[in-house]
N, C-alpha and C positions, 0 to 999 in steps of 0.2 A: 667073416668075409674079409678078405684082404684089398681095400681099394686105398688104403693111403698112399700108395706109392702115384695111382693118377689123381688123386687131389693133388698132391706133391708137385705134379708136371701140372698142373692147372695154375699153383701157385707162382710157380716160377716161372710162366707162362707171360702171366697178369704182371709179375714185380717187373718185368721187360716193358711192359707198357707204359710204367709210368715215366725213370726216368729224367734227367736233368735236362736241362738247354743247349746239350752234345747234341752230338753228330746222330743221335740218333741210331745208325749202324752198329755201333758197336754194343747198345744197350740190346738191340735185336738179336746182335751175335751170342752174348752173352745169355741171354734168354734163353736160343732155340740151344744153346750147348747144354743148360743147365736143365733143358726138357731132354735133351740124348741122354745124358748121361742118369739123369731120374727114371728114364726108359726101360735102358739096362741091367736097371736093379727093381724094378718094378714087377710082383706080381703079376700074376693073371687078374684078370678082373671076371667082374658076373655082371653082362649083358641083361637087363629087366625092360620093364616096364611104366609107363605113369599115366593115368589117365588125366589130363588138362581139361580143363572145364570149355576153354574157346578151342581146342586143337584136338578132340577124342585122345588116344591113347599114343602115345610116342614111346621108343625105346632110349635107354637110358643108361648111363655106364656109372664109375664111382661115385657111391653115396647118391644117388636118384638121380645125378645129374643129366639134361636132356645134351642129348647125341645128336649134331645134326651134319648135314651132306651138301657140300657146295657144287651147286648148281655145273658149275665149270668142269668140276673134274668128271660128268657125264660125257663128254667130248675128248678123256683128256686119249682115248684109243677106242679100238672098233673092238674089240679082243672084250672077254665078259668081266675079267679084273679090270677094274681103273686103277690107276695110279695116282696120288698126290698131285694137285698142281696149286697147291694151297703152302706155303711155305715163307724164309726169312719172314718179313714184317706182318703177313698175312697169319704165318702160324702161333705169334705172342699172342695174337687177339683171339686164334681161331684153334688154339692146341689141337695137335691130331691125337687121337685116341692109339695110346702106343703100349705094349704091352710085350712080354719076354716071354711068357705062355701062352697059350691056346683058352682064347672067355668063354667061361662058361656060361649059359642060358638060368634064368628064370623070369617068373611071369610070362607074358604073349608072348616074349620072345623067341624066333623059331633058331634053333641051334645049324638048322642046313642053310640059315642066310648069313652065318658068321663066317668069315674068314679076314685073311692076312694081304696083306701087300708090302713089298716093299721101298719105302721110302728114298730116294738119292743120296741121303745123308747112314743108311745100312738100318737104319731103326725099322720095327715092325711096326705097322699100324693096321687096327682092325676093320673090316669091311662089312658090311651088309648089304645081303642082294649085289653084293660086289664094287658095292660106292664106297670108299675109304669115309672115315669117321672123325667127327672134333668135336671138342667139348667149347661154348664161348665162354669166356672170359669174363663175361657180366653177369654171365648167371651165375651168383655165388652159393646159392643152397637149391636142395633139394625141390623139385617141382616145377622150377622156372625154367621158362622156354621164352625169355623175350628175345633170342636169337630165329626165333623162327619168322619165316616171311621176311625177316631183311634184306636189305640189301642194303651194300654200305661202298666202299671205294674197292673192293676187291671183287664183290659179284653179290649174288642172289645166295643166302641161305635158308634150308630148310628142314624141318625134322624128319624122321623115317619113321612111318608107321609099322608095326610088327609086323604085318603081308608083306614087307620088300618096298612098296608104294610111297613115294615123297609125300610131304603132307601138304595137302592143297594149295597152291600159291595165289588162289585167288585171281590167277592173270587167264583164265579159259577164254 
């Protein structure tokens, strides 16, 4: 299975966050560049599966990682693709899920809810049920989803269950 190229963009994602006593900006620049550019040389990846003991089964991109869909970019058009509105400082913490081929499926995961969009910056990033995809930043290994149900300074995130379906926010 080829996913080191999005650990890669995970990694470089995360090194943007931490950063010196600067401006801040340029640490973020430098980050989302080094996630383009990780991008473009980056495999395809394989879309799966995990089953979470508090959150049933979520879908999952390099190395098990959980994949999850910000809230905001459900609004971000009326049109069935969304687009990114997850981006600069938002995307060090929130890596979009970007990839140079076409992901492939396993586990629950349904291959007719994967697709592409494109990003402002020309990067492809993958979708499901048509909500663009990101990996957090804090989740460093396999299985962890402490990105789900948050909500932090940028918005509301959440995981995507294999049906298309967000994973419950709890706020009914």
């Amino acid at each position: 299975m080829c996913t080191v190229g999005a650990l890669g963009i995970a990694a470089a994602a995360l090194a943007g966050c931490g950063g010196s006593s600067g401006t801040g900006a340029s640490t973020t620049a430098s980050a989302v560049s080094a996630t383009q550019a990780a991008a473009k040389s980056a495999p395809s990846l394989v879309i799966g599966t995990y089953k979470t003991p508090e959150d049933g089964t979520l879908i999952t991109g390099a190395n098990n990682r959980t994949l999850y869909v910000f809230k905001s970019d459900e609004k971000s058009t009326s049109s069935h693709e969304k687009f990114s509105t997850c981006n600069g400082a938002c995307a060090a913490v929130w890596p979009p899920v970007l990839v140079s081929g076409t992901p492939a499926v396993a586990g629950k995961a349904n291959a007719s809810s994967i697709g592409l969009t494109t990003r402002s910056d020309g990067t492809k990033q993958v979708t499901y049920n048509g909500l663009p995809l990101y990996y957090y930043a804090a989740d460093t290994k396999a299985g962890q989803a402490t990105g789900n149900h948050l909500k932090d300074g940028f918005g509301l995130w959440l995981g995507m269950l294999p049906s298309g379906k967000l994973a419950p926010d709890g706020s009914s």
